[in-house]
N, C-alpha and C positions, 0 to 999 in steps of 0.2 A: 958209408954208414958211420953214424959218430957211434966212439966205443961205449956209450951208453947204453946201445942197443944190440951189444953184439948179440947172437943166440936168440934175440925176440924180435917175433913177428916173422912172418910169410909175406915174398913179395911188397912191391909200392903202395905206399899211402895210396886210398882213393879218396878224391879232392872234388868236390860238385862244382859243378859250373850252370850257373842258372842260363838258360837258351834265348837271354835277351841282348837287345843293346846294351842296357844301363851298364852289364858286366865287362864290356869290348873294352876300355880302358885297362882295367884289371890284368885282364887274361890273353891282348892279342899278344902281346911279348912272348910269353909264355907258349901261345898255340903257332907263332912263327920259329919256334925253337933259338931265339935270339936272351931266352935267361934256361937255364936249368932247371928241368923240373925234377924230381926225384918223386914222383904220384901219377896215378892214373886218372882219367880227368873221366868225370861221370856228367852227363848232360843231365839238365830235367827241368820242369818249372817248380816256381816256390814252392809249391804244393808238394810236387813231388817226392825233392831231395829231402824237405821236412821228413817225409813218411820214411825214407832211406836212412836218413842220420837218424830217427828213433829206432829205427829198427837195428843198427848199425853195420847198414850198408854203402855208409862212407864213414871215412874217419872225420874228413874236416869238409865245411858244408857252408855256402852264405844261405843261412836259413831266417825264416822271416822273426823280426823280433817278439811277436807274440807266440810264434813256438817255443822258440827260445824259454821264452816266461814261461809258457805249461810245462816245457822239461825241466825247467830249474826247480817247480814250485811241486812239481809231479814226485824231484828225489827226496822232497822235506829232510827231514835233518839231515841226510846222510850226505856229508860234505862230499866223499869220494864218488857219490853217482850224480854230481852236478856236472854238465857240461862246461868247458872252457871257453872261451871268447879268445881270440888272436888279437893280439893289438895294433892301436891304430888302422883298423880296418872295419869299413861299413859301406853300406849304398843309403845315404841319404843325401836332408836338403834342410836349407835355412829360409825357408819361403816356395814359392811354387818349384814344383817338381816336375811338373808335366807330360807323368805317365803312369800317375794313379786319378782317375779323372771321373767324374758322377758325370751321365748326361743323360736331361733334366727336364720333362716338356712342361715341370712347375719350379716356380720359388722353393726353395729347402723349407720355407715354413708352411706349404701348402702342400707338401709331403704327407702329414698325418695322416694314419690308416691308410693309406695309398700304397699300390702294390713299388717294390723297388726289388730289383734281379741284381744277384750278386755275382761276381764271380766266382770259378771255381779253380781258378789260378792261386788265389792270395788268400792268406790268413790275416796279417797285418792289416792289409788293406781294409777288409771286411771289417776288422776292430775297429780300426780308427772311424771307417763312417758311422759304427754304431754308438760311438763314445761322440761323433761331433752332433750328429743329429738329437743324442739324450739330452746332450747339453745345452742345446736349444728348445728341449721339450718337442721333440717332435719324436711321433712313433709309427713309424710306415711299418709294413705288413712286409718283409723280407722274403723272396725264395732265392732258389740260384741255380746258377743256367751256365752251360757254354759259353766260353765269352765270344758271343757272337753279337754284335750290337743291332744290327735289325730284329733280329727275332727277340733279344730281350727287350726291345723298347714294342715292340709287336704284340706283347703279353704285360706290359707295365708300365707306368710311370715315368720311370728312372732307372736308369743304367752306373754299375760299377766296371769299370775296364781298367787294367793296369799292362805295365809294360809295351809289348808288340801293339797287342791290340788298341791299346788307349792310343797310340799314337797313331796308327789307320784311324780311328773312329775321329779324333781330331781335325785329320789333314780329311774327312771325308763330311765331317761336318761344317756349313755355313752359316754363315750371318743368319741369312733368310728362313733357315731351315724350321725354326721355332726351337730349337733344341738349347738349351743353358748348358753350358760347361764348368764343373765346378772342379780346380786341382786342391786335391784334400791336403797336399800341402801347404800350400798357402790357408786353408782353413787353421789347419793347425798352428800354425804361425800367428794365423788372428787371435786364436781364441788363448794360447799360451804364452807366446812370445818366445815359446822354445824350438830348437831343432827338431825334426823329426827322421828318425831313423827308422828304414822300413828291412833291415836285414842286418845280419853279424855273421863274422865269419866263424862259427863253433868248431868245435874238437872235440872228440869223444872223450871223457874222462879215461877209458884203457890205453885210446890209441899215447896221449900222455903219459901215462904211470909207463908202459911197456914202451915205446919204441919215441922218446924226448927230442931226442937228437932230429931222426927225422921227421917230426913236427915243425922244430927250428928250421929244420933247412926248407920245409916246405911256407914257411912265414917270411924268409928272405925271400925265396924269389918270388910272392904273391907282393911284396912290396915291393919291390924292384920293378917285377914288373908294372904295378901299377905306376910306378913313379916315371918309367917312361910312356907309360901308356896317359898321362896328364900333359907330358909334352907336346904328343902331339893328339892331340883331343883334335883338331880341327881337320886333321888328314885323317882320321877315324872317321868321324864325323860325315867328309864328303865321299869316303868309301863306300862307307852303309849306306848314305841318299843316294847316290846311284846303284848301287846293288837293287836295292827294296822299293825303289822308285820313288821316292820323296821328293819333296822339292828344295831346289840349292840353297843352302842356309836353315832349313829349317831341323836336322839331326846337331849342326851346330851349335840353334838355341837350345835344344834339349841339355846338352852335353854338358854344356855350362851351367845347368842349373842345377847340377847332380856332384854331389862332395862323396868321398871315399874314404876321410879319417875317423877318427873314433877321438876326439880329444874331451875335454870336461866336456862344453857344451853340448856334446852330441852324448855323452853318456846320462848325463843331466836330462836332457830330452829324453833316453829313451826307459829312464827309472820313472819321469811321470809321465810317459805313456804306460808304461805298466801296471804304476800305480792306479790309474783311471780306469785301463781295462778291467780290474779288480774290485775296484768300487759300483764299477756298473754290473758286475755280475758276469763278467764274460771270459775269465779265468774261475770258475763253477767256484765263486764267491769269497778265493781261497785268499785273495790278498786285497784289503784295501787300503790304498796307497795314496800317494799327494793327492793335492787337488793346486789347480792353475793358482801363484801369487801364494801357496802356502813357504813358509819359509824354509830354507835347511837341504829340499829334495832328497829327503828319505827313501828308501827303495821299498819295495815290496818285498815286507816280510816272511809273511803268508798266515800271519797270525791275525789276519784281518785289521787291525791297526794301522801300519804303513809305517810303522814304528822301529821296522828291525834293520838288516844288513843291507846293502845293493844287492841286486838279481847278480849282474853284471859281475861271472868272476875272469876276471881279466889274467889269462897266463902268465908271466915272467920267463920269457924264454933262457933269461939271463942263470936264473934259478930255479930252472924247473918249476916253479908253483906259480900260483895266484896271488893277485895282486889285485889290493881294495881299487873302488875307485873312488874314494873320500880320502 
């Protein structure tokens, strides 16, 4: 324990670990006991750990970016009940992703009024299709379902899947089927030109203030391990397609389409993803933030303008605090 922390806190950090592939790079070092962990590893889907680290029942959490946004926007001024960001750490993508995926038995612009089944895994996910589809003026009739893909395409239109599921529902979808596959990454990519970040890895603002030291230590070995966990992305890769039954090379395309840093670009992406989700109404109208090609990539304030600070408070492990990301 660094002497920062003597006297405070009970017990190891608890550290979320989302129950997908996209995390396997991250985390198998870590779960082979090949780096150190000093935390306790909590499983869950997006969904889940989101509701965990609000509640805080983990310290540090890869929670979806648009939770993020509602906690951040949720503490309004009060700097000290803002959640943290680790740095250099994300689950996104700079064009398709391949495991957040719309599937489709119409055109995205014959969508209108048409029923479309969400998931109940994602937050993010959910956002971003309701911010691509605005953006094209189109207004489907939303519920949400299990993500089970027959039975929501059974009762609708159009299907959202992400992670596990999107990638069955892919390798189980055909040519012939009638069915369109839309990865909303690549949408994103169309319609921005930016990165899209669908998770951060948050800190609790106490577990920071009380216990710094082990925060740090638990930020080295989530990088370290991810750092060996990029080396071998392709013996990952053909582990889980034979484990999960895939076929050869196709967890390796995945793998490689999936980035895990946090640097401008991808911070830049995901202040105007925030920014839009706010503008469309979908952070309950507290922040309107950039728009695609506006200059500067201002963060979402929450003053409704898009005028103010970045969401994005980025820790300093160096120094204990936060760190802009302009």
């Amino acid at each position: 324990m660094d002497d920062r922390d003597i006297g405070k806190g009970a017990g190891p950090l608890r550290l979320g670990r989302v129950d997908y592939l996209n995390c396997l790079p991250v985390y198998d070092a870590l779960e082979r006991g090949e780096i150190p962990l000093a935390a306790e590893l909590v499983y869950g889907t997006p969904a889940e750990l989101n509701r965990l680290f609000r509640r805080g029942e983990v310290d540090i959490a890869p929670i979806s970016s648009f939770a993020y946004a509602e906690f951040t926007l949720q503490a309004g001024g009060a700097e000290s009940d803002r959640p943290y960001v680790l740095p250099d750490l994300s689950i996104s993508c700079d064009g398709p992703v391949g495991s957040i995926l719309l599937f489709s038995k119409r055109s995205l612009a014959d969508l209108d009024a048409a029923a479309v089944s969400l998931t109940t895994s994602s937050a993010s996910s959910v956002a971003l299709l309701k911010i691509l589809m605005a953006e094209k003026g189109v207004r489907p009739r939303y519920e949400t379902a299990a993500p089970d893909l027959g039975r929501m395409l059974g009762s609708a239109e159009a299907a959202l899947l992400i992670g596990d599921e999107a990638l069955k529902g892919l390798e189980r979808v055909g040519e012939s089927s009638g069915i369109s596959v839309y990865d909303l990454g690549q949408e994103w990519k169309t319609l921005t030109g930016e990165r899209m970040v669908f998770a951060v890895w948050a800190v609790r603002p106490e577990s920071v203030r009380e216990r710094p030291g082990d925060v740090a230590a638990v930020l080295r070995s989530l990088q370290a391990s991810r750092d060996i966990g990029l080396t071998r992305r392709d013996t990952l890769a053909d582990r889980s397609a034979g484990a999960e039954g895939y076929p050869p090379g196709f967890i390796r395309r995945y793998f490689r389409l999936l980035r895990y840093d946090l640097d401008p670009s991808a911070r830049r992406g995901f202040e105007l993803f925030a920014g839009m989700a706010g503008a469309h109404g979908l952070l309950g109208g507290s922040c309107g933030g950039p728009r695609p090609g506006d200059a500067g990539g201002e963060g979402c304030s929450g003053n409704g303008r898009g005028n103010g600070p970045a969401l994005l408070r980025i820790w300093d492990a160096e120094v204990g605090d936060a760190c802009g990301t302009r």
